[in-house]
C-alpha positions as CSV (number, residue, x, y, z in Angstrom):
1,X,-14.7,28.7,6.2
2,X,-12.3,25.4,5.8
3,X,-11.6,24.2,9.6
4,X,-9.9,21.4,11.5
5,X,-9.7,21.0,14.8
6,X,-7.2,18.2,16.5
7,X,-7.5,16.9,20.3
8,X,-6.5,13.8,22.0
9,X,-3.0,15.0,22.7
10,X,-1.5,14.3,25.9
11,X,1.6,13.0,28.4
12,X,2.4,9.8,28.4
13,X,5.3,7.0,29.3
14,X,6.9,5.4,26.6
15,X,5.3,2.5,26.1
16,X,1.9,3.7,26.0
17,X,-0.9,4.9,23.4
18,X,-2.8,7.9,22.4
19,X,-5.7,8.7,19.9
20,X,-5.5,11.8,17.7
21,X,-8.3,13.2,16.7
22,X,-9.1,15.8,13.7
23,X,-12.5,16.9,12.7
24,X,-13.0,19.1,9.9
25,X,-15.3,21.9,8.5
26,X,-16.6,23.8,6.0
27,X,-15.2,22.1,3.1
28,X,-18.1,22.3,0.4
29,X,-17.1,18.8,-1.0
30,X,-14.7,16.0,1.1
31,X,-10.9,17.0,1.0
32,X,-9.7,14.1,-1.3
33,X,-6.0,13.7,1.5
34,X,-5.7,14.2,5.0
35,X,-2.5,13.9,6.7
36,X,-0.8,14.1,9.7
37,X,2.2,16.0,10.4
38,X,4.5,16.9,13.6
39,X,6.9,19.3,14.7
40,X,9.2,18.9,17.4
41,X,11.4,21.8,19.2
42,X,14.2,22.4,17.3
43,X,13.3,20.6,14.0
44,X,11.3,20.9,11.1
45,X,7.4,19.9,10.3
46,X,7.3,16.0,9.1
47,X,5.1,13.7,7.4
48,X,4.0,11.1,9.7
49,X,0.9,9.3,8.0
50,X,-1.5,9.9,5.2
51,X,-5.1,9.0,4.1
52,X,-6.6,8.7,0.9
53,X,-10.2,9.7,1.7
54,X,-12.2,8.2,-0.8
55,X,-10.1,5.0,-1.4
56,X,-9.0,4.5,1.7
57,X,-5.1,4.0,0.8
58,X,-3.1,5.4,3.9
59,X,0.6,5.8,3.5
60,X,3.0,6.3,6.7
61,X,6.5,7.7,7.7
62,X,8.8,4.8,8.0
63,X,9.6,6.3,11.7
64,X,6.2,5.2,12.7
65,X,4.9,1.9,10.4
66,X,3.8,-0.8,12.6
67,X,2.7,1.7,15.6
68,X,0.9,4.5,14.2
69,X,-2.4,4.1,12.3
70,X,-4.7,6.7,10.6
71,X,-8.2,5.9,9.8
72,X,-11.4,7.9,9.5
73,X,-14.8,8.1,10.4
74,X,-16.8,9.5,7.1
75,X,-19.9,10.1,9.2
76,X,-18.3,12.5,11.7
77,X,-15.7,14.2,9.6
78,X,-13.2,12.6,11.3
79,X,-9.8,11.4,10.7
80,X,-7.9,9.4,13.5
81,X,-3.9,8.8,14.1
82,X,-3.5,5.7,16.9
83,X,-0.3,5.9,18.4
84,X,1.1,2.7,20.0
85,X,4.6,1.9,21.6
86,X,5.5,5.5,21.8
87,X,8.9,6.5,22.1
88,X,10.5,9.7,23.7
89,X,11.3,10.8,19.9
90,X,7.8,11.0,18.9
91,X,7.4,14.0,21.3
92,X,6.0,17.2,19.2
93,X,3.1,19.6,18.3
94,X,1.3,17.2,15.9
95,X,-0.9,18.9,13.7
96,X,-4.0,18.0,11.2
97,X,-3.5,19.0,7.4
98,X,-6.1,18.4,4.5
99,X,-6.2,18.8,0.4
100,X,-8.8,19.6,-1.5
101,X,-7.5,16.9,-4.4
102,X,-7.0,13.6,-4.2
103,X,-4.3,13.6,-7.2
104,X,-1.3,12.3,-5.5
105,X,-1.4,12.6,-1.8
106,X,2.1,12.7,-0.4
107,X,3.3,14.0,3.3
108,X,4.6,17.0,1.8
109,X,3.7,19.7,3.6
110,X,3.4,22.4,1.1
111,X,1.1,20.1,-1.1
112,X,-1.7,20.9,1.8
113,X,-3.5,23.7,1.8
114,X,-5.5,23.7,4.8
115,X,-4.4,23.1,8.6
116,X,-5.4,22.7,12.1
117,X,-3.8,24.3,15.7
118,X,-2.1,21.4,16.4
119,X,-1.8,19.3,19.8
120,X,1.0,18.4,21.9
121,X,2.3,14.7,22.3
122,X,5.0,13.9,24.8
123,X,6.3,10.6,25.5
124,X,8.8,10.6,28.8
125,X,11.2,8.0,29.2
């Protein structure tokens, strides 16, 4: 059974960083994308960054280039999203998402088939 599991969400002041994390499961071979994704009140689920897994190629949201970075760790089954200089507006449930294939990643959200809980981010002003 195909899990991932986010933490490292938190409260902080704008300004200031956090460190998602997503760890995954169960997959019989590496998913070929891993994403990141977020939600805030009111709004619908965006893209924010993307990962290439066996390349390395990440792609991001043009909301957060230059502040946000996703990486991963291939020996823990880990993918990463640093978050620096965050603003009030990056305040949602962020949430993990993987694909199996590694034809095309993209940040849309229906191209992934597997997903995690999610974890809240709030940046206050």
């Amino acid at each position: 059974q195909v899990q991932l599991m986010e933490s490292g969400g938190g409260s902080v002041q704008a300004g200031g960083s956090l460190r998602l994390s997503c760890t995954t499961s169960g997959f019989a071979n590496s998913p070929g994308c891993m994403a990141w994704f977020r939600q805030a009140p009111g709004k619908e689920r965006e893209g924010v960054a993307g990962l290439y897994t066996r390349s390395g190629s990440t792609y991001y949201a043009d909301s957060v280039k230059g502040r946000f970075t996703i990486s991963q760790d291939n020996a823990k089954k880990t993918v990463y999203l640093q978050m620096n200089s965050l603003k009030p507006e990056d305040t949602a449930m962020y949430y993990c998402a993987a694909r199996s294939s590694d034809w095309y990643c993209t940040l849309s959200e229906g191209k992934y088939a597997y997903w995690g809980q999610g974890t809240q981010v709030t940046a206050s002003s």
